[in-house]
C-alpha positions as CSV (number, residue, x, y, z in Angstrom):
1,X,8.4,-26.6,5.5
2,X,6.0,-29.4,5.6
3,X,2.9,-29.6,3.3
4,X,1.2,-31.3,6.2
5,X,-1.9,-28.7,7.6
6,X,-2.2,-27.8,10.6
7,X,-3.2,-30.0,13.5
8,X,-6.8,-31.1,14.4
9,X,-8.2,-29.5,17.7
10,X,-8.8,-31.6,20.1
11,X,-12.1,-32.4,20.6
12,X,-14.6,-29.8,21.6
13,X,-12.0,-27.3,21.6
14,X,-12.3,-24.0,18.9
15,X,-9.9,-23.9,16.3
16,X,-7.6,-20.5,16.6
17,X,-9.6,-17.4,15.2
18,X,-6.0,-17.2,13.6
19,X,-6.2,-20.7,11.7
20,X,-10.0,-20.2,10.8
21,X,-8.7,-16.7,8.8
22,X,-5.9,-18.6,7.3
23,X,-8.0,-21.3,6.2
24,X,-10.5,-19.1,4.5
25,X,-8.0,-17.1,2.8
26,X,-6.6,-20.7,0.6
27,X,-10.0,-20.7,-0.9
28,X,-11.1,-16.7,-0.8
29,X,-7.9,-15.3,-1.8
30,X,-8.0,-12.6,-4.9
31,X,-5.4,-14.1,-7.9
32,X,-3.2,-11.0,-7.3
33,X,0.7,-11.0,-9.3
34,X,2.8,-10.1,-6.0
35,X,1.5,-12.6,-3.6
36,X,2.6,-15.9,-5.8
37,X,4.8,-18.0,-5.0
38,X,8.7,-16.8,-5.3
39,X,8.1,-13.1,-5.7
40,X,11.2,-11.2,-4.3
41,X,11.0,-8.8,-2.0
42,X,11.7,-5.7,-4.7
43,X,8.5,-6.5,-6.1
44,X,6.7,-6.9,-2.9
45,X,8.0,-3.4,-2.0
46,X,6.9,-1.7,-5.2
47,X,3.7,-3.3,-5.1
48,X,3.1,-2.1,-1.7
49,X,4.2,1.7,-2.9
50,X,1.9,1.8,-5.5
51,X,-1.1,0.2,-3.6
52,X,-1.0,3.0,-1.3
53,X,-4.2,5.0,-1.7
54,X,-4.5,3.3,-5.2
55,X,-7.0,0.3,-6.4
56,X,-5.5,-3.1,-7.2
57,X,-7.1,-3.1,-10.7
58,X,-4.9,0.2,-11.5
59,X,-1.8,-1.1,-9.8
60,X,-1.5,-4.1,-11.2
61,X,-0.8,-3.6,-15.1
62,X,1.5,-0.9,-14.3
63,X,3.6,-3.0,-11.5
64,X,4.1,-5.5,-14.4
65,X,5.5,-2.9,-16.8
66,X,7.6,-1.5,-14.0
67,X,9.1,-4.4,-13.0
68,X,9.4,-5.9,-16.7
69,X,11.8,-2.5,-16.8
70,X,13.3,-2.3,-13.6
71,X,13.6,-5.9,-12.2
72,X,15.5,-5.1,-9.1
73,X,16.7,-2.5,-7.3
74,X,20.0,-1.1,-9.2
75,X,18.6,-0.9,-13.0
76,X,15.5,1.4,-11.0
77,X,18.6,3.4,-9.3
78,X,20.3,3.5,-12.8
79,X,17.1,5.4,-14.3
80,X,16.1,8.9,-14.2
81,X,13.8,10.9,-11.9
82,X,11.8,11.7,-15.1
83,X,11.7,8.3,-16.3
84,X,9.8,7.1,-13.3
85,X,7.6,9.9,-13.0
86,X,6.7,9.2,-16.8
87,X,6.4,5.1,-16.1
88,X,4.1,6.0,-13.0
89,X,1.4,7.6,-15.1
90,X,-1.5,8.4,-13.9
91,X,-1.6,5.9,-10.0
92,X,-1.9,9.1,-8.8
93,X,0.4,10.7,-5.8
94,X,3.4,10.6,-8.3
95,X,5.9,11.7,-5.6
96,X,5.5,7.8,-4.4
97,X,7.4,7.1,-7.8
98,X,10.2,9.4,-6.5
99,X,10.8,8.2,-3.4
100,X,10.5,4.4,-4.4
101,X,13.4,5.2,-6.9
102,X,15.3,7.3,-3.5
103,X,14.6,3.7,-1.9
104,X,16.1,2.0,-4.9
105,X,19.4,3.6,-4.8
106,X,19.9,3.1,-1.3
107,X,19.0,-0.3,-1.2
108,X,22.1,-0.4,-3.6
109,X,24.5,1.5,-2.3
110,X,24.0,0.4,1.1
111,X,22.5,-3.0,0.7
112,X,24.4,-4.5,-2.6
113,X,21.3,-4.1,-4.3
114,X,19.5,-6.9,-1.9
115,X,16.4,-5.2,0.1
116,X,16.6,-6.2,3.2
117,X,14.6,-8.1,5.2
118,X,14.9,-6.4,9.2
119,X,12.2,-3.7,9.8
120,X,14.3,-1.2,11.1
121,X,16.8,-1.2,7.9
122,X,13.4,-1.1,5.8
123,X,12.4,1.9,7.3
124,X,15.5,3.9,7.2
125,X,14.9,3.6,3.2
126,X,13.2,6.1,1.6
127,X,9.3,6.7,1.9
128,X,9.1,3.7,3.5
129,X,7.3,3.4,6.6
130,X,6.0,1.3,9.5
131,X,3.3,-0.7,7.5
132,X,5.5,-1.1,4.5
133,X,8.5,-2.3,6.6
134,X,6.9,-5.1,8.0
135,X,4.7,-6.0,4.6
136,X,8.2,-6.3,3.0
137,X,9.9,-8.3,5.8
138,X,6.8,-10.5,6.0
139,X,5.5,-10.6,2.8
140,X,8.8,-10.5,0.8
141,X,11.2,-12.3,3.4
142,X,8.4,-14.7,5.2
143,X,9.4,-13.2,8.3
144,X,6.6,-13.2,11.2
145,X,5.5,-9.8,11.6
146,X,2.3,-8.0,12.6
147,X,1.3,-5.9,9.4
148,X,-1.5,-3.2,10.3
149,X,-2.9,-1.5,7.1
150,X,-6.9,-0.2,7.6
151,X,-8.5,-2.9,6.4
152,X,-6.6,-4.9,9.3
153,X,-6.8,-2.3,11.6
154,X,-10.9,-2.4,11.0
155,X,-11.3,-6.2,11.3
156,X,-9.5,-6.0,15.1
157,X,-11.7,-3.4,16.0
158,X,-15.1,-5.0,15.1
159,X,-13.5,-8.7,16.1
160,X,-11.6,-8.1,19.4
161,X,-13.1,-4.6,20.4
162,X,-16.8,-4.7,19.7
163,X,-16.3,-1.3,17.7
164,X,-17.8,-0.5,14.0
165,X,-15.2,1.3,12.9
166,X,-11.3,1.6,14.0
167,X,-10.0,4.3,15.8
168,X,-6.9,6.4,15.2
169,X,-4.0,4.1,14.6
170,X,-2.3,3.0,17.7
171,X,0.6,1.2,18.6
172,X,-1.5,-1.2,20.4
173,X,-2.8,-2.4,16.8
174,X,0.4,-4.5,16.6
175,X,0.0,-6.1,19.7
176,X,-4.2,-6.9,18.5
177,X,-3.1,-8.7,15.5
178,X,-0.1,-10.0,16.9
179,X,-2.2,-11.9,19.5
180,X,-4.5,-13.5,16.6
181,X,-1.6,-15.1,14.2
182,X,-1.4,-18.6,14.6
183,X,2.1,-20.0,16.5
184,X,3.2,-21.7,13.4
185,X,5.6,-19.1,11.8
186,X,4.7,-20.3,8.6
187,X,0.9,-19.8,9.0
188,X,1.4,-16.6,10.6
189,X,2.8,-15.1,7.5
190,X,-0.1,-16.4,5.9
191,X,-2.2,-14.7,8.4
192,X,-0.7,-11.6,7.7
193,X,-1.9,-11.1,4.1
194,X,-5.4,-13.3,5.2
195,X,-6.4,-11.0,7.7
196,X,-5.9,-8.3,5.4
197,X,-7.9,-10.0,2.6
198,X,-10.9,-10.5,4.4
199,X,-11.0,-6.5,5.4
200,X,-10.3,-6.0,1.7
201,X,-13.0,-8.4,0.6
202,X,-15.5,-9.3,3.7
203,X,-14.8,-6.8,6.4
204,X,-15.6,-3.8,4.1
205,X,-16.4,-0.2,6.0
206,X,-19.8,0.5,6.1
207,X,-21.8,-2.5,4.5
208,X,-19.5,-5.7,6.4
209,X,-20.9,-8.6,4.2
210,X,-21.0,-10.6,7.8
211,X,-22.5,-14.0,6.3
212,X,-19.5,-14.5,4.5
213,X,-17.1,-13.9,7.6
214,X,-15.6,-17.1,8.6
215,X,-15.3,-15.8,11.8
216,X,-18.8,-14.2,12.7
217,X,-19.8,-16.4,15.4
218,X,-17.3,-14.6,17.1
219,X,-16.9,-11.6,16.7
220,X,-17.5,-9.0,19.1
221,X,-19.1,-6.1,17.6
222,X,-21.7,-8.9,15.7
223,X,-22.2,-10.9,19.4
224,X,-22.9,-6.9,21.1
225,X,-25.6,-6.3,18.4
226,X,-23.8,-4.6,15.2
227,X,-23.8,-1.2,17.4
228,X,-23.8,1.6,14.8
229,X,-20.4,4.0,14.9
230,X,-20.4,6.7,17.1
231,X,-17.3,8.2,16.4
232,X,-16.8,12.0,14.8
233,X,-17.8,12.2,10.9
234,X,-15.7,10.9,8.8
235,X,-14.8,13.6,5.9
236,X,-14.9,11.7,2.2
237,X,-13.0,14.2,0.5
238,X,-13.5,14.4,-3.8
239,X,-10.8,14.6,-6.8
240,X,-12.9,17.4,-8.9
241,X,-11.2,20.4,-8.7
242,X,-8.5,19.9,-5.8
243,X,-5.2,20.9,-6.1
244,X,-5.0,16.9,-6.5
245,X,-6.6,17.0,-9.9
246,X,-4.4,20.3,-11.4
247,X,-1.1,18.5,-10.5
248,X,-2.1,15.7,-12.4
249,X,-2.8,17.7,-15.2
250,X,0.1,19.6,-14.9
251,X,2.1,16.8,-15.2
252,X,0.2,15.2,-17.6
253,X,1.2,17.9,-20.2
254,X,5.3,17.2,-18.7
255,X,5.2,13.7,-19.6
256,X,4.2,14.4,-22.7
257,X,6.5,16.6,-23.7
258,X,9.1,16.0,-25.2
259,X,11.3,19.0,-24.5
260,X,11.2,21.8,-21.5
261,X,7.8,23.3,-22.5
262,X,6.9,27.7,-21.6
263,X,4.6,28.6,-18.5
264,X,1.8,29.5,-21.1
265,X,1.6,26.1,-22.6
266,X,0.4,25.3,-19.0
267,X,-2.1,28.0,-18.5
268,X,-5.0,25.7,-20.9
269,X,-4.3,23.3,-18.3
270,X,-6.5,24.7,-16.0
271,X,-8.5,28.4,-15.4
272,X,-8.1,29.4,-12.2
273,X,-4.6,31.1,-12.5
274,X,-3.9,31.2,-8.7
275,X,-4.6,27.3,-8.2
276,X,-2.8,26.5,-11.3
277,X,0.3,28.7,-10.1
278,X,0.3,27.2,-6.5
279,X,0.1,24.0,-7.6
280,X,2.7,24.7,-9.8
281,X,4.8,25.6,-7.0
282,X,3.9,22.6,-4.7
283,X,5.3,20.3,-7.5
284,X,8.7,22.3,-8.1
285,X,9.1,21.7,-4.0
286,X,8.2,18.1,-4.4
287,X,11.0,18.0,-6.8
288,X,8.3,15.8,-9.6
289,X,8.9,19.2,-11.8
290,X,11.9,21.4,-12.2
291,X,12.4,25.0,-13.5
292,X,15.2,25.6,-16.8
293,X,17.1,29.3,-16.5
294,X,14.7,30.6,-19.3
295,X,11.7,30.3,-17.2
296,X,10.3,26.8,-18.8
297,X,9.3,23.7,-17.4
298,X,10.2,20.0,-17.1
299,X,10.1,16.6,-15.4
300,X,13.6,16.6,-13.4
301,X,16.5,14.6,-15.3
């Protein structure tokens, strides 16, 4: 790959909206562990499972742990279910921790313990689905792909569409961001994570900090007047007291333990008996808790 940059326009022509984005991204970009140089696509894939619905600033010191202890895809496949769920602590949704180590073993009996770089093989692993696919094959492999998370998904809608806010994801969303990458394969792997970054850092929902976009002068919804949203309410839901919360505590007291503990060293955990009980339940389904013949509890082995 050269180290040359890209070409001049000629003059009085625009530079792509796609090059501008991939420009401002060398000097905006956040310092984050997965995106330097020579990661392997294993750690791109868990770092994209545990950034689901989860902060960078909690991911991160746990994604190093995780993959000090499991550096590819066999030694995960070689642990137990209850070692993962204890090594995911508290990221939250701990049935992501399952099915990443589901992923891991079939990456290694079906793969040879390499993850593989097409998206359709991707997503016929375990928990992984259309956005994570294509982060992996892009991210991981530096194959061109479209990747379409919601803070992407919110920069096409205010850029290209003139919208606040994005609609309901679409299949069309591909085709947006497709359109913007810069022809350069190499560049449009860049654009990839850039356009992401400046939803994550510039684009933000609600409060867009627009004087830092380095691509405001053209943006639709700013050039149509910054037209407010006008789209149903949007539901914010909490963490006190959902079924969310008593699972984690729940769990908290398995991971702990350091033997199959009785059902009334759970009932402290939380008061309302019937919420405690169905959540309980939910997490002997999801298979992140399991049931001894005597009636105690554990993580599964």
């Amino acid at each position: 790959m050269s180290s040359a940059g890209p070409a001049e326009p000629p003059a009085g022509a625009e530079q792509p909206v796609g090059d501008v984005v991939v420009d401002w991204y060398a000097g905006a970009a956040r310092d984050l562990p997965w995106r330097e140089p020579g990661t392997d696509p294993w750690a791109v894939l868990v770092s994209e499972v545990m950034l689901q619905q989860t902060p960078v600033a909690r991911v991160e010191p746990v994604w190093r742990t995780w993959l000090a202890r499991w550096p590819d895809p066999a030694s995960m496949a070689a642990a137990s279910p209850a070692e993962v769920i204890r090594a995911w602590g508290k990221l939250g949704y701990p049935r992501r921790a399952l099915r990443l180590r589901e992923a891991a073993v079939a990456i290694t009996e079906r793969h040879g313990g390499v993850v593989p770089a097409d998206v359709d093989e991707l997503e016929a692993l375990p928990g992984v689905g259309t956005y994570t696919a294509r982060a992996v094959s892009c991210f991981g492999h530096g194959r061109r792909q479209p990747v379409v998370d919601t803070n992407v998904r919110r920069v096409v809608a205010r850029l290209v569409h003139g919208r606040a806010e994005a609609a309901p994801a679409r299949a069309a969303d591909l085709t947006d961001i497709a359109a913007l990458a810069p022809a350069d394969d190499a560049r449009a792997v860049r654009f990839s994570v850039a356009v992401m970054e400046l939803g994550a850092l510039v684009c933000l929902a609600g409060t867009p900090r627009c004087p830092a976009c380095p691509v405001r002068d053209r943006c639709a919804w700013r050039l149509a007047g910054s037209p407010a949203y006008d789209g149903p309410p949007r539901r914010v839901q909490g963490f006190a007291g959902t079924d969310r919360q008593v699972r984690g505590r729940l769990l908290d007291v398995l991971r702990a333990a350091t033997a199959p503990v009785p059902a009334d060293a759970l009932v402290p955990v939380w008061d309302d008996a019937v919420q405690r009980s169905r959540c309980l339940d939910s997490l002997l389904v999801d298979g992140l808790v399991v049931q001894t013949e005597d009636g105690r509890f554990s993580l599964p082995d």
